[in-house]
TORLUM-334949 format. One record per atom (N, C-alpha, C, O, CB): x, y, z. Coordinates in steps of 0.02 Angstrom, whole numbers, plus 50000, padded with zeros to 5 digits. Glycine has a CB too. Layout:
BEGIN
XYZ
...
***
This chain:
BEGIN
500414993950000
500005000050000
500435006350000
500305011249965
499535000050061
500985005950043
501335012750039
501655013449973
501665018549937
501895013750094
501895007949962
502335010249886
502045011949833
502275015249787
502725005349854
501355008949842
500845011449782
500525018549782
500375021849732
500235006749780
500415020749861
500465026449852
500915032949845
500825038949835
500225026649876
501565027649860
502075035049832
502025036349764
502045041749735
502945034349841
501935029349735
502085028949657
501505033949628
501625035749570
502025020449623
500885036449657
500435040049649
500755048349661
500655053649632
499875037349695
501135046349713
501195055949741
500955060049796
500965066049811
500885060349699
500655052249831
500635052349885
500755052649935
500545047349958
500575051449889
501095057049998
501285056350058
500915051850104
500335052850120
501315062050080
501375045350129
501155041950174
501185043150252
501725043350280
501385037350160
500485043850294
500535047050356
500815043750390
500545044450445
500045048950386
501295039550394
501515035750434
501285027750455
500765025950481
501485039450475
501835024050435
501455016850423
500965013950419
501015011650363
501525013850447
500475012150439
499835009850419
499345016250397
498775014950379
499535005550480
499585023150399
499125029850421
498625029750367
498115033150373
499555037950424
498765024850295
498205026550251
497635021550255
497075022150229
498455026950180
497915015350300
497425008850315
496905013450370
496365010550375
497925000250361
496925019250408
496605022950468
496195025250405
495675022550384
497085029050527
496475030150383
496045034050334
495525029650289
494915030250294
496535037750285
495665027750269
495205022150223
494815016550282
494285014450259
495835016650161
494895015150321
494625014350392
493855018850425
493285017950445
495285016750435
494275023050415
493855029050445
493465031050372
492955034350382
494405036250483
493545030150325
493025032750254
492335027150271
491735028750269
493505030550150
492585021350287
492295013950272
491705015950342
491095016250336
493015005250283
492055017050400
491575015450443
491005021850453
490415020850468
491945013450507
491315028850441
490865033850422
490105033550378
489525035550384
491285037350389
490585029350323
490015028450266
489655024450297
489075026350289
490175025650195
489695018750337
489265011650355
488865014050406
488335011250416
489715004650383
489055019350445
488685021050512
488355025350478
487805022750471
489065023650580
488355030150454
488055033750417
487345031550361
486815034650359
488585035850388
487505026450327
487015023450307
486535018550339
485935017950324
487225021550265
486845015350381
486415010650415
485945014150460
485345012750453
486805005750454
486165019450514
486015023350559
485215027050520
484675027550550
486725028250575
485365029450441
484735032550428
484135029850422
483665033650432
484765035250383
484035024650408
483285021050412
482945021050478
482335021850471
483315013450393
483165020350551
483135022650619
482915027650618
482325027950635
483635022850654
483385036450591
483245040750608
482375043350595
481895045450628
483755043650586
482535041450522
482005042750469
481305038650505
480695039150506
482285039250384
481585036450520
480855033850549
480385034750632
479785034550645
480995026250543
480915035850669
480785041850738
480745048750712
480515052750753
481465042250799
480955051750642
480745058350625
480015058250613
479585061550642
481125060850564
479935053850566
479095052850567
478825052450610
478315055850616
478815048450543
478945049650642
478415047250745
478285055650764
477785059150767
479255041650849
478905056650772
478815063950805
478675068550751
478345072350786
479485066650846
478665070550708
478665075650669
479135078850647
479075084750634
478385078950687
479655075950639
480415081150613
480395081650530
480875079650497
481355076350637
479745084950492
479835081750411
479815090050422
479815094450464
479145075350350
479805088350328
479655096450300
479175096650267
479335095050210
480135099950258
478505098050271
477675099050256
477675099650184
477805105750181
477285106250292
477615097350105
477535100950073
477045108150058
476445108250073
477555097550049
477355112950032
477285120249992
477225118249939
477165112549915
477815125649992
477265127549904
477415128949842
478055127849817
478205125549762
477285134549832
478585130349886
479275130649873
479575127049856
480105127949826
479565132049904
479235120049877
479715113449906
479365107149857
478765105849853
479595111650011
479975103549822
479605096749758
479365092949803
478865089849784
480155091249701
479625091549882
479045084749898
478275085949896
477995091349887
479145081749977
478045080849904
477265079749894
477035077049947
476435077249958
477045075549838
477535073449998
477305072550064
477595072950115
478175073050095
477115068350073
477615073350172
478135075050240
478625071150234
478685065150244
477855073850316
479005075350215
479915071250196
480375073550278
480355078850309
480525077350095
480705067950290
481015068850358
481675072550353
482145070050323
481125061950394
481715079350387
482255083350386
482885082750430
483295087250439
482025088850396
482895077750450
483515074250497
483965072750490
484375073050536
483505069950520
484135070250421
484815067450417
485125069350443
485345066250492
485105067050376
485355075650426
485905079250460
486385076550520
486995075950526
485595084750485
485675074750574
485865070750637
486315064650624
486795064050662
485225068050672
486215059650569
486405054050555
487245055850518
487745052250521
485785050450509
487205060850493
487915061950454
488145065250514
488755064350512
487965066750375
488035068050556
488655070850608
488735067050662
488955069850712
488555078150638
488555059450668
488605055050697
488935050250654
489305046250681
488055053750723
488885050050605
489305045050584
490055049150566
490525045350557
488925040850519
490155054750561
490855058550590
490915056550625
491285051550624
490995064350608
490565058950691
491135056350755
491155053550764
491635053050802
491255056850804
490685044450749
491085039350759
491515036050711
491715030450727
490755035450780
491685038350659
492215035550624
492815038750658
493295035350675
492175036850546
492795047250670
493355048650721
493725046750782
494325047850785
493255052250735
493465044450823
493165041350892
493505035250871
494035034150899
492245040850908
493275030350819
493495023550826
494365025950776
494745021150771
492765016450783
494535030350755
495315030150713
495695030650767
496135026950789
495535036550657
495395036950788
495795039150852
495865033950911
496335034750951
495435045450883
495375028050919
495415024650957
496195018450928
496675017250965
494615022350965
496125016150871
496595013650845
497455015450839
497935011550838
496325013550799
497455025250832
497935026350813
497785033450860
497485038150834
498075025350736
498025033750931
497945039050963
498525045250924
499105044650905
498065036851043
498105050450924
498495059050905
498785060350939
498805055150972
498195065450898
499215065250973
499515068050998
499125075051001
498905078050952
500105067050974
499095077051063
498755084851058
499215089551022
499725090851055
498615088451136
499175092950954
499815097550937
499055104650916
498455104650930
500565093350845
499435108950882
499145113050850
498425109550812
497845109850831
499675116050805
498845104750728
498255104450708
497665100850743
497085101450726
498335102450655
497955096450806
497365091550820
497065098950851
496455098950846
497485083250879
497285104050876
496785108350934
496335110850844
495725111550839
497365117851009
496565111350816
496225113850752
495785109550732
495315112550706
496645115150697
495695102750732
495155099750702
494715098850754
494105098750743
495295093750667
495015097850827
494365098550876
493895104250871
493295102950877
494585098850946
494145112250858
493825116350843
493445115750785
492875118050792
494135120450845
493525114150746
493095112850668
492485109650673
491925110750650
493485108150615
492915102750729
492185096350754
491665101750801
491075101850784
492565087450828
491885105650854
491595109450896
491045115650861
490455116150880
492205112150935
491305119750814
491005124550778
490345120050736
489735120750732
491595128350727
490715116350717
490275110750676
489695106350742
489365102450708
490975103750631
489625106050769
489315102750825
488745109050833
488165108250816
489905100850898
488975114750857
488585119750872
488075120650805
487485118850808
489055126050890
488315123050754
487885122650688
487415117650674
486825118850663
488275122250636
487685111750673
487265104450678
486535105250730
486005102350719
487875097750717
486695110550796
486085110450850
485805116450825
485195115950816
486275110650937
486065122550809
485615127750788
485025125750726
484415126450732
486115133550762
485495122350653
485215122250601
484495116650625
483925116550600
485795120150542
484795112150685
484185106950679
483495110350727
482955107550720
484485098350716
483555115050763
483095119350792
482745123250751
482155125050754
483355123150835
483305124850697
482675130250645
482445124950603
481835125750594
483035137750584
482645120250577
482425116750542
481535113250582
481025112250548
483085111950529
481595112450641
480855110850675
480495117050698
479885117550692
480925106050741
480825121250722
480385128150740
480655134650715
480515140250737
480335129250818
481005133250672
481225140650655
481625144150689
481475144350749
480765144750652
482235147950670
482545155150713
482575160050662
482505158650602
483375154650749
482695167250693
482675171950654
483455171850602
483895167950620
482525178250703
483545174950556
484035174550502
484795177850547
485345175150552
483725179850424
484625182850567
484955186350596
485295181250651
485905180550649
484555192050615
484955178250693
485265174050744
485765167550714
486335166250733
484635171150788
485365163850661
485685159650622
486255163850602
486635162950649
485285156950567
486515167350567
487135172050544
487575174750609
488155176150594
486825179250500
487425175550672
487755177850724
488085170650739
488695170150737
487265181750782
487815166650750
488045159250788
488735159950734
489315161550748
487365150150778
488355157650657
489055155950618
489455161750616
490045160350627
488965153450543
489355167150607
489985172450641
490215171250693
490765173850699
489845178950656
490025167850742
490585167350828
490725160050799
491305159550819
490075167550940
490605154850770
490745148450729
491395149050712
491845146050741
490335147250665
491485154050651
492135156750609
492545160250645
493065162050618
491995161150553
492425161750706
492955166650742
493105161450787
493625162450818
492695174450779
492755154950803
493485149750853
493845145050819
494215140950847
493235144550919
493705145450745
494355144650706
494795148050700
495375146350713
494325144050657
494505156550666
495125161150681
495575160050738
496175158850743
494915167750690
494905161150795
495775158750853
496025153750861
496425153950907
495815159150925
495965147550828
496465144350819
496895142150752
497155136850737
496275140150847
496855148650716
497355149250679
497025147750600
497365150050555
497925144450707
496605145250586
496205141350529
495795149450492
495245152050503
495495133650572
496245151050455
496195157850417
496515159450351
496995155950336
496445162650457
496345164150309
496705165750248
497405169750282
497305174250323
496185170850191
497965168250267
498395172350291
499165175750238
499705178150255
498565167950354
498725173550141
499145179050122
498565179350076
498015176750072
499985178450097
498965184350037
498335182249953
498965187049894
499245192549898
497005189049955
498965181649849
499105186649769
500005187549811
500385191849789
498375198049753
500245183049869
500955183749851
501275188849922
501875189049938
501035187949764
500725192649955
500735196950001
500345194350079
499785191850085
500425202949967
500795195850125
500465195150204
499875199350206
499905205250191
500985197850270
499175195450229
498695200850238
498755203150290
499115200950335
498095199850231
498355208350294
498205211650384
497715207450411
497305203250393
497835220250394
497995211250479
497735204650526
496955206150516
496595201550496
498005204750623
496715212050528
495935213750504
495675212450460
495075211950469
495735218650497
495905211250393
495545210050313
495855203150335
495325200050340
495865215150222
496405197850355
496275190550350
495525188350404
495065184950382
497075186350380
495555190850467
494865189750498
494345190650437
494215185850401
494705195350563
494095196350427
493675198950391
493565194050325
493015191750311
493915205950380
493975193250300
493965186450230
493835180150257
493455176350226
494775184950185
494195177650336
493975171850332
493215173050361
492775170450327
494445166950368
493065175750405
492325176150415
491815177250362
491215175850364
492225180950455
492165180050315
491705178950260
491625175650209
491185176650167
491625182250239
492095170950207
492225161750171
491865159750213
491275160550198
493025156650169
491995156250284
491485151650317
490955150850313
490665145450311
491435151750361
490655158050312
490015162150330
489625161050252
489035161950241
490205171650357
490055159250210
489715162850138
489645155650119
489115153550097
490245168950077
490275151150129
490205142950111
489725140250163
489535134750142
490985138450116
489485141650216
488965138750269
488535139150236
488355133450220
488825141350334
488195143350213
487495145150187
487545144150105
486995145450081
487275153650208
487825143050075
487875141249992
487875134549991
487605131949941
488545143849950
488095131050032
487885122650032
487135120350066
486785115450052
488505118350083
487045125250108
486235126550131
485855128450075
485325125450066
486115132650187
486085134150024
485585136549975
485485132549927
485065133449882
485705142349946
486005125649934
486025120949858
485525115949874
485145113449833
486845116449835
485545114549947
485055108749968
484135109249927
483615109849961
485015109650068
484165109049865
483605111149838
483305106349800
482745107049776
483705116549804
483735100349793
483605093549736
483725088649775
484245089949804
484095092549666
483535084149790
483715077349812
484305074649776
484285072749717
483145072749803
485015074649825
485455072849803
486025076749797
486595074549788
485285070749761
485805084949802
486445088949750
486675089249811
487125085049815
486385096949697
486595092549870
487115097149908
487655090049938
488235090549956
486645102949985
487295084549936
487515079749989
488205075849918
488695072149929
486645073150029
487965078449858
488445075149826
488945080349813
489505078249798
488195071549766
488815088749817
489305092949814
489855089949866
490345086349857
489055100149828
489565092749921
490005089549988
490465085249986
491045086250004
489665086350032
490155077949952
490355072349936
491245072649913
491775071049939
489835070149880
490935076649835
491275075749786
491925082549808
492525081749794
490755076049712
491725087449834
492275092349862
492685089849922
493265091849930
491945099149884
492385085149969
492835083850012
493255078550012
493715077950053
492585083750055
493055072749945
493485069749925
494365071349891
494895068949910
493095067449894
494225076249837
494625081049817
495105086949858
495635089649840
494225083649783
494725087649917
495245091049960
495515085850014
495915088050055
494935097849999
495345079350017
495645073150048
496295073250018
496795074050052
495245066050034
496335072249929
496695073049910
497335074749902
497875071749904
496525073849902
497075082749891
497505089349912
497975086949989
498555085149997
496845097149930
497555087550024
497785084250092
498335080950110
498795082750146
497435080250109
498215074750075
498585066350094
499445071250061
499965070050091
498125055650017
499455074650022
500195075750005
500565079050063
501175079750068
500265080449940
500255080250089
500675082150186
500665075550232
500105072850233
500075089150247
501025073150261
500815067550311
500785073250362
500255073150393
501375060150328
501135077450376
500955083450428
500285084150458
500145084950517
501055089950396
499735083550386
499035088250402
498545080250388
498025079350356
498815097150326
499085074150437
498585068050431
497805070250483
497295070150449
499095059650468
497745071250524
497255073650560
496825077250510
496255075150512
497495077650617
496895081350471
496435085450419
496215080650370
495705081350337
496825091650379
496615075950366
496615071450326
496065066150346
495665064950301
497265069350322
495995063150395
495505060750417
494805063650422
494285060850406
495695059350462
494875068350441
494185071350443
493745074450380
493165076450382
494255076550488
494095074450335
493855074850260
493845066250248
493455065050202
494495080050199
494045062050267
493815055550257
493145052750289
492865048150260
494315051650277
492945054950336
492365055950368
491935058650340
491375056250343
492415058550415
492045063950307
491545068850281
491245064250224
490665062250217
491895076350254
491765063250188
491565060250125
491105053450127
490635052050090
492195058750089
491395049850181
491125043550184
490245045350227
489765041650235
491755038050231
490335051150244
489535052250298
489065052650232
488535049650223
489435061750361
489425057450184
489165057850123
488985054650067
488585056050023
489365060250107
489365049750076
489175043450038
488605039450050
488155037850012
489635039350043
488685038350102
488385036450168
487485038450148
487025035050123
488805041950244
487535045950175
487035047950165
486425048350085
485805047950079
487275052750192
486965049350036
486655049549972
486285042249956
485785042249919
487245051349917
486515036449983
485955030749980
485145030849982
484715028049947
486075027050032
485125034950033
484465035850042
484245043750012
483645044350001
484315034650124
484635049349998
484455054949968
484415056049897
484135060749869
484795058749988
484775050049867
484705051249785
483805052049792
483425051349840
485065042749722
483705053649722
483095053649699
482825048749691
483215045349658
483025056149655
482265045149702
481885049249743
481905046349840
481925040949869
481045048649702
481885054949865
482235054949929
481815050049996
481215050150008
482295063449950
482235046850023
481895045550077
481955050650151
481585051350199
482105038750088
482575053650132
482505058450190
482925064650176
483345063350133
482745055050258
482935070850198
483425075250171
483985077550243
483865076150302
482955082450132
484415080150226
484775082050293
484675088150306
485075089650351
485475081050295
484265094150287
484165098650330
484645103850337
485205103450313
484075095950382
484405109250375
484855114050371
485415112650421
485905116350419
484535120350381
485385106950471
485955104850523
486365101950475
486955103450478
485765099550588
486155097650425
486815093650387
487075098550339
487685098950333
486605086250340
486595103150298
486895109550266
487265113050289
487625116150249
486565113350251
487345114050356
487805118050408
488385114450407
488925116550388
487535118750485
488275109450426
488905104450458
489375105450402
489935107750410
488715095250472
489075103250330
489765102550285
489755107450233
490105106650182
489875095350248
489335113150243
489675120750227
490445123650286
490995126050271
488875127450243
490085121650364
490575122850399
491165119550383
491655123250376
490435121950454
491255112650375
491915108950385
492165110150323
492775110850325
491915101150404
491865110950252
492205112350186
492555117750192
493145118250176
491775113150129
492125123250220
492675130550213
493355130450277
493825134450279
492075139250233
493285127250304
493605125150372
494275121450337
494845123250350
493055119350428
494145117250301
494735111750298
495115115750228
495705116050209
494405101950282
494585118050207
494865121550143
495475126350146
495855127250098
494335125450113
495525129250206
496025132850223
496675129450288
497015131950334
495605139350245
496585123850263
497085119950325
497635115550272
497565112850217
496515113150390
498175116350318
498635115050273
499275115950223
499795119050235
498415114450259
499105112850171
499525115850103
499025119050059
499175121350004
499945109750056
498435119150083
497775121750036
497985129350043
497725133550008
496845119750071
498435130850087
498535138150116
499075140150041
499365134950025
499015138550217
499185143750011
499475144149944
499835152849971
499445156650000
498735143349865
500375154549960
500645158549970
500735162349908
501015167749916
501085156650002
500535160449835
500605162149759
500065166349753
499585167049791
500565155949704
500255170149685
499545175249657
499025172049650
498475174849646
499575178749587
499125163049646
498675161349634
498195156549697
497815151749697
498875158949579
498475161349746
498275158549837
497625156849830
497405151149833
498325165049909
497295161949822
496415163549831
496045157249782
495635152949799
496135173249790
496355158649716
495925154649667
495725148749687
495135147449695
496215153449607
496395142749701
496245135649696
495645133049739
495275128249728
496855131949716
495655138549800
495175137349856
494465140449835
493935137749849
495455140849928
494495143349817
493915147249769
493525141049719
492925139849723
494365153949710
494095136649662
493605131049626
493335127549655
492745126549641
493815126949588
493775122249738
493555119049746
492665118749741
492355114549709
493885118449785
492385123849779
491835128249807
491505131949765
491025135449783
492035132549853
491775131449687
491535137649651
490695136049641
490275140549639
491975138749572
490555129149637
489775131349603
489205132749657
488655134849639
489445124649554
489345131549720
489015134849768
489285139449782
489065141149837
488875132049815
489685143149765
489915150149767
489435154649696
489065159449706
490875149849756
489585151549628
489165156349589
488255156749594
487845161149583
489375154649517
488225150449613
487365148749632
487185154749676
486735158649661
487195140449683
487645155649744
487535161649811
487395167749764
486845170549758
488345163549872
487955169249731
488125176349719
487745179649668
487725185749655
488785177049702
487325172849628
486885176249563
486195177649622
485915183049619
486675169149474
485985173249666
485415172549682
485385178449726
484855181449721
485255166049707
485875181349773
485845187649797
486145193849765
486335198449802
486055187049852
486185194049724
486255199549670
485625200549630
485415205849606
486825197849619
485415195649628
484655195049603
484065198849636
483825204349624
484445188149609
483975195849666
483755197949755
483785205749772
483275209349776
484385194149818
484375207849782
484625212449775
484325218349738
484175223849762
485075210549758
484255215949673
484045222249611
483415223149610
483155228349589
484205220749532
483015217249638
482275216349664
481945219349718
481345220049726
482195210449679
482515221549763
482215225949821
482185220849878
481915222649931
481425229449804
482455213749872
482215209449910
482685205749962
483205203549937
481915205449869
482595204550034
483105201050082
483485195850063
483265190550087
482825198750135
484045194950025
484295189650010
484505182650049
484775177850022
484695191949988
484295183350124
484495178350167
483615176250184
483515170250184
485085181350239
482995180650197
482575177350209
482015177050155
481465174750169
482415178950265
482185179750086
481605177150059
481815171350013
482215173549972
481205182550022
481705165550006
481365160649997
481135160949927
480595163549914
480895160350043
481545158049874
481145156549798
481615150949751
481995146349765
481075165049746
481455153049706
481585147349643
481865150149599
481695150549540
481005143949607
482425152849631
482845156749577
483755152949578
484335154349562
482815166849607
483465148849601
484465144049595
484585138349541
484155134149528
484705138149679
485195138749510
485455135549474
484845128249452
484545126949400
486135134449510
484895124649527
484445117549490
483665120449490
483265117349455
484495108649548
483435126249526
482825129549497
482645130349423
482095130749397
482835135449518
483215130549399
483215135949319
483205129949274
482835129149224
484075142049298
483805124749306
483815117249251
483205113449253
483075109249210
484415111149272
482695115349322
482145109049321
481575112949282
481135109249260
481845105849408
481505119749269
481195126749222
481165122649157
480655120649129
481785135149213
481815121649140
481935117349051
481685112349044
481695109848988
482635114849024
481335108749104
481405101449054
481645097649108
481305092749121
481995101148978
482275098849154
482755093349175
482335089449223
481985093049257
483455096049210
482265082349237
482105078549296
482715080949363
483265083549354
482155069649272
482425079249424
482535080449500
483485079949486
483955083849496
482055072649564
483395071649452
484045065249426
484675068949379
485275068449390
483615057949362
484435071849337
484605075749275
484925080149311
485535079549314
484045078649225
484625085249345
484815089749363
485435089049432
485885092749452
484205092749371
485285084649445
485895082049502
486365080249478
486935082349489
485805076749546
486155074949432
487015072549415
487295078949357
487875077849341
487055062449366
486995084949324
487445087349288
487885093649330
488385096849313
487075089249224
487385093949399
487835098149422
488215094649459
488635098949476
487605103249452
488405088749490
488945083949503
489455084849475
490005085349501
488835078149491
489255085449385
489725083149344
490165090549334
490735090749312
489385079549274
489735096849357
490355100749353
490605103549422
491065107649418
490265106549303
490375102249479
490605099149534
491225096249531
491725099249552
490205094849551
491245089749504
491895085849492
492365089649460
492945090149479
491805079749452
492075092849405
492735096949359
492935103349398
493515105449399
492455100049272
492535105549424
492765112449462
493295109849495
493845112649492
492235116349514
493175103149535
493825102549605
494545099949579
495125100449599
493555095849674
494055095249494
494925092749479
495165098149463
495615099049505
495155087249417
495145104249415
495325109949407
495855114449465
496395117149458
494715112449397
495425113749519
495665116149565
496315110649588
496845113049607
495105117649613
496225104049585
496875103149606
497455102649542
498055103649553
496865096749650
497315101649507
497665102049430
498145109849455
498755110249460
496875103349343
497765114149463
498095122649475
498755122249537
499175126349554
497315129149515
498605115549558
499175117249630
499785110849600
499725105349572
498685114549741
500235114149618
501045113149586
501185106249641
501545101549621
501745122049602
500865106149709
501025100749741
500635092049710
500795086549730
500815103249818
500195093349666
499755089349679
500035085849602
500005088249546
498935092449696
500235081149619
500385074849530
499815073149482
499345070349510
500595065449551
499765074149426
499535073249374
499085068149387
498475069049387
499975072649330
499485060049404
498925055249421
498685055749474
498305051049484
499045049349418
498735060749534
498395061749608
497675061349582
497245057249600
498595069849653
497595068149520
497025069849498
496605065249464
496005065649477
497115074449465
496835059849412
496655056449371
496455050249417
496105045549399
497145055849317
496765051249487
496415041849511
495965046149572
495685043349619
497245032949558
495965051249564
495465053349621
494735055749594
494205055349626
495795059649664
494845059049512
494275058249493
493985049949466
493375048949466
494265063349446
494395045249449
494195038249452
493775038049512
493185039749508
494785033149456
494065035749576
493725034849647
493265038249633
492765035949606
494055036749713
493335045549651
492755050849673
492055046049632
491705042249665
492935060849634
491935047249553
491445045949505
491215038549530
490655037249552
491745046549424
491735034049524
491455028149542
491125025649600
490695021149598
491825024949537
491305028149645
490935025449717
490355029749706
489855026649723
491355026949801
490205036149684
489645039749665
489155034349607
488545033049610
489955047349630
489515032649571
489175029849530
488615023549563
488015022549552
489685027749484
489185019349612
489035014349619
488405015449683
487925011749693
489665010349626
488535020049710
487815021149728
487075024649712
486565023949745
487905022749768
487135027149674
486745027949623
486455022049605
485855020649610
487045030749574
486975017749580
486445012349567
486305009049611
485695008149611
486535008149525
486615005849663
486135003249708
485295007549730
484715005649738
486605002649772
485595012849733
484825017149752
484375015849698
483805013849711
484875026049757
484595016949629
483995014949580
483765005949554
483225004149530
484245019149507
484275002149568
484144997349601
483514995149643
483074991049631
484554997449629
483614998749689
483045000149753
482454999249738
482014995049746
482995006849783
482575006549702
481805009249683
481365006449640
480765007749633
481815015249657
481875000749598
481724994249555
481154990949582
480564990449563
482324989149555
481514988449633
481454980649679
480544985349705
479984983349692
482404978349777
480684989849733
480094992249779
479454994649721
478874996349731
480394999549836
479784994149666
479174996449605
479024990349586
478424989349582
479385001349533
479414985249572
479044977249539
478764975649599
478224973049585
479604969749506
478864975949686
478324972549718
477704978249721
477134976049723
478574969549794
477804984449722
476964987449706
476604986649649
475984986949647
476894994449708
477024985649597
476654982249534
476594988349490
476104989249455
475864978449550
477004991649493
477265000249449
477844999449430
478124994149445
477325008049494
478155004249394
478715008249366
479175012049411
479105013049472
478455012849322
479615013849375
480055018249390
479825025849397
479955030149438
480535017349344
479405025649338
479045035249339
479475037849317
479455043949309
478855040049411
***
């Protein structure tokens, strides 16, 4: 295993460190998926769905919980690595405890508004004091374009990455399937990025988690959904994407610092910025009003199915992040080429099991696919 991954370009975290990681992908994903049929089904008892509207494609009380199930199957894939291969308290571990911690808090706010609502303003204060106990522990933009920023404009930028990637993975959650496969497919790619430090193995793990919660989770969220994750799981891995995104060697000291971190993230970045610019020219609150003006809004307008529309923004999802690592001088040619292999395929392969599924459960009602 190690030699195969040097031969890739890979930094090995230290003797077995990639059997942990791939460890920790495996059991994330398994707890994560198994765990949701449970949730989903005490959401119903009690009432944790989301009612259909106008706003919203379900047609009947869809359970808004996941969320719960993917930030549990984090920490126990963490929990059991760490149990295998104890850390050492240094910097980055105080850095990923903070990430898990900020991320914990978000996970309880988003799942409160998600059942009773909070005001916009309060939601945006939490993740502003969120992004500032990363700042203090160091998890910040700290040059751009080649130059040391100030200490006020690096605060100020990273609070407004966290803050801006928290809620753009929230604003994508709009299709069964997309945000949980953005996530997916971005935190695989900055795993990536990652693994070429054995330094930033701890960062490294926890983007293995992510991915695998995500995997995990898309079983039951492809189309058509059995449950969605809500604005707690929208939180969680808006928080940890913009979080990890800046840990590391992701930190770029070149003119071209800002950009690479910018693709990973770009299409929930241009989705945000058209929809409140929009908003905007309209006279209208861009954080609390509520419409059908986003990217997979516009593709399901044409024509596109729920399906259609997921996997094509996947597909430039995927290209945005290889892009982004293609742009960084650390990262080998085939890093990119066997990570978009992995990434697509385990995506793929659940996909089909899910439509699979929906097979099996349509020949015993004695229907179709639809």
């Amino acid at each position: 295993m190690t030699d195969f991954l040097k031969s890739l370009g890979i930094a090995d975290p230290g003797g077995s460190g990639w059997l942990i990681v791939i460890f920790t992908f495996i059991v994330a994903w398994t707890v994560t998926w198994r765990f949701i049929p449970r949730v989903r089904q005490f959401a119903l008892k009690v009432g944790w769905a989301d009612q259909p509207n106008a706003r919203r494609l379900n047609k009947e009380p869809l359970p808004n919980a996941g969320g719960l199930a993917i930030f549990a199957g984090v920490i126990a894939a963490l929990t059991v690595a760490t149990a295998l291969r104890p850390i050492l308290i240094q910097e980055v571990q105080v850095q990923i405890l903070a990430i898990l911690l900020g991320g914990a808090i978000l996970v309880m706010v988003g799942f409160i508004d998600d059942q009773f609502g909070l005001p916009p303003l309060f939601r945006i204060a939490v993740q502003v004091l969120s992004a500032l106990l990363l700042i203090a522990v160091g998890i910040r933009f700290n040059a751009a374009f080649g130059t040391a920023l100030d200490p006020v404009l690096s605060v100020f930028l990273s609070v407004f990455w966290i803050v801006g990637i928290t809620n753009a993975i929230n604003l994508m959650d709009g299709v069964d399937g997309l945000a949980g496969g953005i996530s997916y497919i971005t935190a695989m790619c900055l795993l990536a990025v990652s693994a070429q430090n054995p330094e930033w193995a701890a960062g490294t793990l926890v983007l293995a988690a992510l991915a695998g919660a995500a995997l995990g989770f898309l079983r039951h969220n492809f189309h058509p959904s059995k449950i969605i994750m809500g604005d707690a799981g929208a939180y969680f891995f808006g928080y940890v994407l913009a979080a990890t995104s800046l840990l590391g060697n992701l930190k770029l000291t070149t003119v071209f610092s800002l950009i690479p971190t910018m693709l990973f993230l770009l299409l929930p970045i241009l989705d945000t910025s058209q929809v409140v610019i929009r908003r905007l020219l309209r006279g209208q609150n861009p954080m609390s009003t509520p419409g059908k003006d986003h990217i997979h809004h516009r593709l399901l307008e044409r024509g596109f199915s729920q399906r259609r529309t997921t996997l094509t923004l996947w597909a430039l999802t995927l290209g945005f992040n290889l892009l982004a690592m293609a742009v960084q001088p650390s990262v080998p040619g085939r890093v990119v080429l066997v990570t978009a292999l992995i990434t697509a395929g385990l995506l793929a392969y659940t996909v089909w099991r899910k439509l699979r599924a929906v097979w099996r459960e349509a020949q015993l009602e004695g229907g179709g696919l639809g």
